[in-house]
BAVEXLO-77288 format. One line per field, with one value per atom (N, C-alpha, C, CB): atom name; residue in three letters; residue number from 1; x, y, z. Coordinates in steps of 0.02 Angstrom, whole numbers, plus 50000, padded with zeros to 5 digits. Glycine has a CB too. Layout:
! residues N
atom: c(CA	...)
res: c(ALA	...)
n: c(NUM	...)
X: c(X	...)
Y: c(Y	...)
Z: c(Z	...)
***
This chain:
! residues 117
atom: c(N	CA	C	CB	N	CA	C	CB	N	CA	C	CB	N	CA	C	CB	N	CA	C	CB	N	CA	C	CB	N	CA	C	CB	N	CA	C	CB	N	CA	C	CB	N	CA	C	CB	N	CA	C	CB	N	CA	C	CB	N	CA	C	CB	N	CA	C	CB	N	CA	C	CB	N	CA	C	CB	N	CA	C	CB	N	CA	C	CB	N	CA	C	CB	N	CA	C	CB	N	CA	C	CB	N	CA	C	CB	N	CA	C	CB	N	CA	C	CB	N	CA	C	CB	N	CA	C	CB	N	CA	C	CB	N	CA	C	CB	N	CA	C	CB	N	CA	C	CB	N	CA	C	CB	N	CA	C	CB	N	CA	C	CB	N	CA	C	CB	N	CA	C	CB	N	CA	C	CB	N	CA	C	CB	N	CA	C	CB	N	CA	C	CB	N	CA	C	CB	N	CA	C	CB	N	CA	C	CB	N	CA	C	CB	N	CA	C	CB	N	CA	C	CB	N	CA	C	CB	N	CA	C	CB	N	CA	C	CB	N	CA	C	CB	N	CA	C	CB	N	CA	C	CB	N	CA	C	CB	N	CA	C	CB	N	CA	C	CB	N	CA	C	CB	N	CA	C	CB	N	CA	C	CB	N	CA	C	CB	N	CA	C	CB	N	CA	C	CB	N	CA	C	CB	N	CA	C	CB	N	CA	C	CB	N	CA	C	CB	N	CA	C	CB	N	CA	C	CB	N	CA	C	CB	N	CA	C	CB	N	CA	C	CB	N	CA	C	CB	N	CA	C	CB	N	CA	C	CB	N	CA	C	CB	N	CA	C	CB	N	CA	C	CB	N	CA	C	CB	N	CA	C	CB	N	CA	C	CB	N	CA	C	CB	N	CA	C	CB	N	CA	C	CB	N	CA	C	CB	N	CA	C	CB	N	CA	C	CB	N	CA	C	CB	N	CA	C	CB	N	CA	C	CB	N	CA	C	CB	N	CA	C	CB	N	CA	C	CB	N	CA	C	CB	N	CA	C	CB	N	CA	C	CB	N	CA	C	CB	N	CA	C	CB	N	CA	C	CB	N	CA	C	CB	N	CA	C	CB	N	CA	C	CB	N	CA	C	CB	N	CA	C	CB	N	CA	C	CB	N	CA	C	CB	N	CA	C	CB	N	CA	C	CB	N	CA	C	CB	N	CA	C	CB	N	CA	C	CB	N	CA	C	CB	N	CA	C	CB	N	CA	C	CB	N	CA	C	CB	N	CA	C	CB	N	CA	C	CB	N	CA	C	CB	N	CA	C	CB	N	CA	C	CB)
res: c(UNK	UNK	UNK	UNK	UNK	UNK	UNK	UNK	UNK	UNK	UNK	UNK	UNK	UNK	UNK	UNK	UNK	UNK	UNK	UNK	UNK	UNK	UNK	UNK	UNK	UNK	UNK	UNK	UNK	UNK	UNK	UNK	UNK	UNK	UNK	UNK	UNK	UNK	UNK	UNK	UNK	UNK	UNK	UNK	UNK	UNK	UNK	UNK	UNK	UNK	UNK	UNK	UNK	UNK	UNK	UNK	UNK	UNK	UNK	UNK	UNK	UNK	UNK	UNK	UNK	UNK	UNK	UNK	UNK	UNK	UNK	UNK	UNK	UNK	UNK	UNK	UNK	UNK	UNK	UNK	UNK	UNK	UNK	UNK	UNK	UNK	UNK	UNK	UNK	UNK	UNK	UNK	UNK	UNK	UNK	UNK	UNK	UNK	UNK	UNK	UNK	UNK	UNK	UNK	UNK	UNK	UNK	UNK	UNK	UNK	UNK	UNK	UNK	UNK	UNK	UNK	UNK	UNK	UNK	UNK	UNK	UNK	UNK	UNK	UNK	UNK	UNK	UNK	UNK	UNK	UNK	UNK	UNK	UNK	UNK	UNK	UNK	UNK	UNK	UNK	UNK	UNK	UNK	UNK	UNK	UNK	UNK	UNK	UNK	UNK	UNK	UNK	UNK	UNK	UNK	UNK	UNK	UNK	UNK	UNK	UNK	UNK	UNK	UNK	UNK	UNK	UNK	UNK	UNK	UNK	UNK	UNK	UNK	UNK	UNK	UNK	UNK	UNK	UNK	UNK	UNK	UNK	UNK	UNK	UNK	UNK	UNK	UNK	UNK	UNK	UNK	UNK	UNK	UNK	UNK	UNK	UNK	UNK	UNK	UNK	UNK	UNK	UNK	UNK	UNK	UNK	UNK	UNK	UNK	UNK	UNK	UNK	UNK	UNK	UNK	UNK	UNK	UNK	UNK	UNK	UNK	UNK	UNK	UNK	UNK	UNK	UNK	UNK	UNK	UNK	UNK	UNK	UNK	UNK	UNK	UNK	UNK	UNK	UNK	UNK	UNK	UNK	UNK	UNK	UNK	UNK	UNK	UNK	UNK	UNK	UNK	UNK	UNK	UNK	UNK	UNK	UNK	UNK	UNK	UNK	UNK	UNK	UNK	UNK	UNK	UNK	UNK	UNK	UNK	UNK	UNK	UNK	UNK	UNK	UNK	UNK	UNK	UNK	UNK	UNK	UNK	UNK	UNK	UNK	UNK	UNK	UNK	UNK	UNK	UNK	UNK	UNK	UNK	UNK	UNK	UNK	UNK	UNK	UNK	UNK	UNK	UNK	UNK	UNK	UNK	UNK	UNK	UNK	UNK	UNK	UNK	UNK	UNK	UNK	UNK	UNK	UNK	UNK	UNK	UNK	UNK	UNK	UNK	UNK	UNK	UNK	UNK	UNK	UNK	UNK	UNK	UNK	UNK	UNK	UNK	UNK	UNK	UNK	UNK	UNK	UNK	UNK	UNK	UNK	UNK	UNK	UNK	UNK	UNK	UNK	UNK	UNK	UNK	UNK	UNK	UNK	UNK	UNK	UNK	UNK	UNK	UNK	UNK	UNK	UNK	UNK	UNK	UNK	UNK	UNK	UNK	UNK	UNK	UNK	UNK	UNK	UNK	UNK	UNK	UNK	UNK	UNK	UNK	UNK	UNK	UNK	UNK	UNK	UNK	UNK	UNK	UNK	UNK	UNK	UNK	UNK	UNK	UNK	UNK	UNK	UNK	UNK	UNK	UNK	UNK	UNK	UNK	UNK	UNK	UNK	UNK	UNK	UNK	UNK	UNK	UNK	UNK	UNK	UNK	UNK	UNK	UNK	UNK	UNK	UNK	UNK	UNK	UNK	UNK	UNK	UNK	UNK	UNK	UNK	UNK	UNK	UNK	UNK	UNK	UNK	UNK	UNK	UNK	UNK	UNK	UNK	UNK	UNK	UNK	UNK	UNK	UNK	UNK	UNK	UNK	UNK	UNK	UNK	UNK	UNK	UNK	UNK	UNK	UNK	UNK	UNK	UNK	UNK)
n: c(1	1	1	1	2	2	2	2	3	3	3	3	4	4	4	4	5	5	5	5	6	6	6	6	7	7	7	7	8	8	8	8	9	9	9	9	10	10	10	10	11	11	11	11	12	12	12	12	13	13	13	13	14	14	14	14	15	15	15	15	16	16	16	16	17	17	17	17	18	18	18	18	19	19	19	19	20	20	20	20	21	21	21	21	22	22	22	22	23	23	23	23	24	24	24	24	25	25	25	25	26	26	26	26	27	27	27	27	28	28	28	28	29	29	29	29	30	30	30	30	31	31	31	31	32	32	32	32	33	33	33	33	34	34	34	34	35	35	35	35	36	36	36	36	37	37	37	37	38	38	38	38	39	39	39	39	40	40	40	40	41	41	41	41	42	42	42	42	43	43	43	43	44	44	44	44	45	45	45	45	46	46	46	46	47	47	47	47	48	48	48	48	49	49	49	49	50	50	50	50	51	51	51	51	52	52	52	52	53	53	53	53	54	54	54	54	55	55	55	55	56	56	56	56	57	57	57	57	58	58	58	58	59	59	59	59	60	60	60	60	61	61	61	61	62	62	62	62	63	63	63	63	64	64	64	64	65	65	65	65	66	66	66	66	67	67	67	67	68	68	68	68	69	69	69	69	70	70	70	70	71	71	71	71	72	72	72	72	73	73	73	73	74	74	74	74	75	75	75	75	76	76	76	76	77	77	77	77	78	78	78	78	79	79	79	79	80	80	80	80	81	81	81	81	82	82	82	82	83	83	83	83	84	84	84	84	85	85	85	85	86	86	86	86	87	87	87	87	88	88	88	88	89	89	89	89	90	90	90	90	91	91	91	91	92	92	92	92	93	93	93	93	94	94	94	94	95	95	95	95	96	96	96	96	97	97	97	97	98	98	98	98	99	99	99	99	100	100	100	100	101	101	101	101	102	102	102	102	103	103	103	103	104	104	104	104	105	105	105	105	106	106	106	106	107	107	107	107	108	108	108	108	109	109	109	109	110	110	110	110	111	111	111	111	112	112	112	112	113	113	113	113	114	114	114	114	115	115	115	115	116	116	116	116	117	117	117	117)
X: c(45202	45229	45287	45176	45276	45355	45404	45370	45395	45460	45490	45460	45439	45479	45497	45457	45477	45484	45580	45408	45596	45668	45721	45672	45668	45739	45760	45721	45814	45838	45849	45902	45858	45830	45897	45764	45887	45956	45970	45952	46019	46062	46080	46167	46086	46086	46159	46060	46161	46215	46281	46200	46342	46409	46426	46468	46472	46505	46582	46510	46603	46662	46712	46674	46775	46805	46872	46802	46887	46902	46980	46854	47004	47066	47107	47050	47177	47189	47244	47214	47263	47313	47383	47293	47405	47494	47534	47533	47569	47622	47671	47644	47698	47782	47792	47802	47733	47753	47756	47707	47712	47739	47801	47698	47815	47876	47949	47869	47925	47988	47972	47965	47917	47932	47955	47854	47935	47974	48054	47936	48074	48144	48187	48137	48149	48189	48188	48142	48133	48130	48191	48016	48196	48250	48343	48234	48340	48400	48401	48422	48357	48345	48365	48259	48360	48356	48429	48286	48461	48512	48562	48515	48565	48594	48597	48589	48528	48534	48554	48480	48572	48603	48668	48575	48698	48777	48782	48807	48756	48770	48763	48741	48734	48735	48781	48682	48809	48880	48915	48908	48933	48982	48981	49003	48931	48957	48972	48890	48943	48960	49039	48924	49083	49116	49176	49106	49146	49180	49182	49162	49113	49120	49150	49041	49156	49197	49273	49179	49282	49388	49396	49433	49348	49362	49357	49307	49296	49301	49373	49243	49410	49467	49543	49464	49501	49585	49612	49558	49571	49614	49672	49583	49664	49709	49736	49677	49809	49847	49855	49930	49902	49917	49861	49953	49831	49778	49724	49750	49732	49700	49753	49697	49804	49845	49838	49917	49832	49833	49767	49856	49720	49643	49626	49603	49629	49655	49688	49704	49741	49784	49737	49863	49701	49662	49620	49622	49556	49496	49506	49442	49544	49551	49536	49626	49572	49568	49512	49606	49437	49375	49347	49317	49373	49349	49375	49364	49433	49476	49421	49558	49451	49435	49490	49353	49474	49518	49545	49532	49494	49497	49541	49410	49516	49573	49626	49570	49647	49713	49765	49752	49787	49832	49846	49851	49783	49763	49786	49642	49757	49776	49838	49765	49897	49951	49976	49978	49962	49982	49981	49967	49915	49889	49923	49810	49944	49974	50039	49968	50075	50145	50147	50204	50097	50108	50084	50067	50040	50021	50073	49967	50113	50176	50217	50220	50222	50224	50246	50136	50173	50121	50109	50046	50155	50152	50230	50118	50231	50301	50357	50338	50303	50331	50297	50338	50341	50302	50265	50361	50274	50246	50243	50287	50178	50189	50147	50152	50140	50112	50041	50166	49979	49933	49912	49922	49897	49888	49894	49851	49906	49925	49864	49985	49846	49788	49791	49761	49833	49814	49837	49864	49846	49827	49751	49875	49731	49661	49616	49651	49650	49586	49604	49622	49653	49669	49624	49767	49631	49584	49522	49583	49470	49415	49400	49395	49456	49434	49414	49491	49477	49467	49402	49531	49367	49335	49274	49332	49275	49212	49182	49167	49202	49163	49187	49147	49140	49178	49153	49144)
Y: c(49908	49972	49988	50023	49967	49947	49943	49907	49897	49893	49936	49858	49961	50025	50093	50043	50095	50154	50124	50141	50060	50044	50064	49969	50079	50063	50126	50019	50158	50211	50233	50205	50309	50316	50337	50386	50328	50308	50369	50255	50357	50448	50444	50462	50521	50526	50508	50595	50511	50470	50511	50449	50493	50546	50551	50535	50597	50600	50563	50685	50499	50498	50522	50450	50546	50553	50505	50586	50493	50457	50483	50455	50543	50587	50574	50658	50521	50500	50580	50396	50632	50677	50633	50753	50637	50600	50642	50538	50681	50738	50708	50766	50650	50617	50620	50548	50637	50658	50718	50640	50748	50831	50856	50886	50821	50825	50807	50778	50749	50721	50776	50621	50783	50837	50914	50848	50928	51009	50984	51060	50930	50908	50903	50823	50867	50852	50919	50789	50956	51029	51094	51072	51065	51115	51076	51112	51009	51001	51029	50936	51023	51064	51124	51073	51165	51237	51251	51279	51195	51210	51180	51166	51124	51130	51174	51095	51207	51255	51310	51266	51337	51382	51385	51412	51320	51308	51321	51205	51290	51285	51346	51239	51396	51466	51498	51509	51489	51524	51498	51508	51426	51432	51449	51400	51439	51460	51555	51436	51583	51652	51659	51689	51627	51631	51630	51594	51578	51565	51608	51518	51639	51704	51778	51722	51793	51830	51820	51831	51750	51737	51752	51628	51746	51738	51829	51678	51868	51926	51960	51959	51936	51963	51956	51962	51914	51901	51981	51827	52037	52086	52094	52142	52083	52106	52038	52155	52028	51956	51941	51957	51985	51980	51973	52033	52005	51982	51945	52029	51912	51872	51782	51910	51795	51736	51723	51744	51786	51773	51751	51824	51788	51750	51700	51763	51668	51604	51542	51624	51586	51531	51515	51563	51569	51559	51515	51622	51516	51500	51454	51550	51420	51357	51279	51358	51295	51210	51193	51198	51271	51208	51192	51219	51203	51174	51102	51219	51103	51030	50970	51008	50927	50836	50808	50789	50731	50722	50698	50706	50716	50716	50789	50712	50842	50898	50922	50915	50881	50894	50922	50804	50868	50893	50944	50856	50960	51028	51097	51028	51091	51146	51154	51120	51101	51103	51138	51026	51107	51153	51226	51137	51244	51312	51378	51307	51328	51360	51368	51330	51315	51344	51386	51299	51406	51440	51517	51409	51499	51567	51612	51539	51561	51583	51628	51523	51625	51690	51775	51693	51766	51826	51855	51797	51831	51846	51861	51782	51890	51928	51965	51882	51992	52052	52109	52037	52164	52224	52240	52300	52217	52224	52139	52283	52149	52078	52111	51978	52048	52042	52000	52004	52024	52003	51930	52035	51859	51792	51782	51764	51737	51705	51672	51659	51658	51617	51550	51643	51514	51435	51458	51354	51468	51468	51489	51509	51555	51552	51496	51587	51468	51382	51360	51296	51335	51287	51311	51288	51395	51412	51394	51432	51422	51396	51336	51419	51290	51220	51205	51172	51216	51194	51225	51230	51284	51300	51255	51382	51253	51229	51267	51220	51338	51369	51388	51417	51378	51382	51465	51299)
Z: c(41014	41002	41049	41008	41100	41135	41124	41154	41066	41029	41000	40989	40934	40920	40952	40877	41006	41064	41076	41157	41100	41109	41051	41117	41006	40949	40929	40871	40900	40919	40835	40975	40837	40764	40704	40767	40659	40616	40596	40550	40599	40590	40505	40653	40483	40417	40410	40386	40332	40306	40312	40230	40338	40338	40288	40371	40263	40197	40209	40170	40163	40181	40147	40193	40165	40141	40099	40173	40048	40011	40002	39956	39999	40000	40056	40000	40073	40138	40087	40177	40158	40148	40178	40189	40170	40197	40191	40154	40254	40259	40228	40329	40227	40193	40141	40195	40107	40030	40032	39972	40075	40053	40071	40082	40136	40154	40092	40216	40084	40008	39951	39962	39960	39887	39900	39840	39971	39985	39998	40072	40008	40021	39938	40066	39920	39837	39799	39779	39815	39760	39806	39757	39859	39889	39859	39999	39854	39838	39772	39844	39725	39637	39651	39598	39693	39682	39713	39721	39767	39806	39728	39898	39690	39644	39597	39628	39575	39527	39553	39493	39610	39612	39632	39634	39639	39655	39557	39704	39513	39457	39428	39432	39442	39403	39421	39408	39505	39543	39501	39624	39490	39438	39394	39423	39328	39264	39278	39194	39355	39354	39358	39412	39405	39421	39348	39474	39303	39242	39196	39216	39208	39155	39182	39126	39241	39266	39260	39321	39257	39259	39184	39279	39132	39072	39050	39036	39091	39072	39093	39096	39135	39141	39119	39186	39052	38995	38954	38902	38969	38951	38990	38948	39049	39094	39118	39149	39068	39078	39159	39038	39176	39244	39292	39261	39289	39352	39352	39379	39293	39260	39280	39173	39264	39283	39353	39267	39415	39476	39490	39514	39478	39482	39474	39453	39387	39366	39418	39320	39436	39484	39543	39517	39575	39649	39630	39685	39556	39565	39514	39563	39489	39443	39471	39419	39522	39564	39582	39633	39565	39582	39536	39626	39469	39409	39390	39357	39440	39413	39423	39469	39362	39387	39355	39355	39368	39330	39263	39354	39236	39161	39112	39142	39145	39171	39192	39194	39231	39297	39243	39350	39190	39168	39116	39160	39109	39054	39121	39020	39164	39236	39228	39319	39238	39252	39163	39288	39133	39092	39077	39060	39099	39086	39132	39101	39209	39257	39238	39317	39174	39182	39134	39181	39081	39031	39069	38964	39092	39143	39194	39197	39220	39257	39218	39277	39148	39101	39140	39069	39157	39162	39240	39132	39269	39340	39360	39385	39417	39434	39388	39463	39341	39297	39296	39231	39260	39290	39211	39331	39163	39111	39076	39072	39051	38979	38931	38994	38894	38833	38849	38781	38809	38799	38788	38765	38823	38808	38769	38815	38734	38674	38656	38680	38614	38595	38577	38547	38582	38607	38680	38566	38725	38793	38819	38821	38782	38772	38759	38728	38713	38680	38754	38586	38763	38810	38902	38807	38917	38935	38957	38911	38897	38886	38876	38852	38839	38843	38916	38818	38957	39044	39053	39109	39055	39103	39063	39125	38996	38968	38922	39012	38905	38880	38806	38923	38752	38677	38636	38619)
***
């Protein structure tokens, strides 16, 4: 009986856990869903920005100067030379004290550039 007096008594069973957690994925996924949201909202500034230059074809003139400021970040270069066009037909419409209302193929040509039909 000695013996079993030495021997020491077996502990109940642990639960293991099987779920290893790993921060690097949570980390990659709060990283990738912030570049999504940092693109989707560069991409809504623009199409805002586009629908604001376009709401202001009543008003040629300040519409040609606006145009002129905020055009070059729509450029590529599949574009470039649609811009240059649009800018000289637009030159029109600037440094006069009166004009006339856009013309409508400068309008298409317009909206073609920015994208919007």
């Amino acid at each position: 009986m000695n013996e079993l007096a030495k021997l020491k008594p077996i502990k109940p069973d642990v639960a293991i856990n099987t779920f290893h957690f790993n921060w690097w994925i949570v980390l990659v996924i709060v990283i990738f869903l912030g570049i999504i949201i940092i693109f989707l909202k560069k991409s809504l500034k623009i199409k805002k920005e586009k629908k604001e230059l376009l709401n202001l074809l009543h008003n040629p003139k300040k519409f040609a100067y606006e145009f002129t400021k905020k055009a070059k970040k729509f450029k590529n270069k599949k574009n470039e030379k649609l811009l240059e066009e649009i800018l000289i037909r637009l030159s029109n419409y600037k440094y006069k004290k009166e004009v006339k209302n856009i013309d409508e193929k400068t309008k298409k040509m317009i909206k073609n550039y920015l994208g919007i039909k």
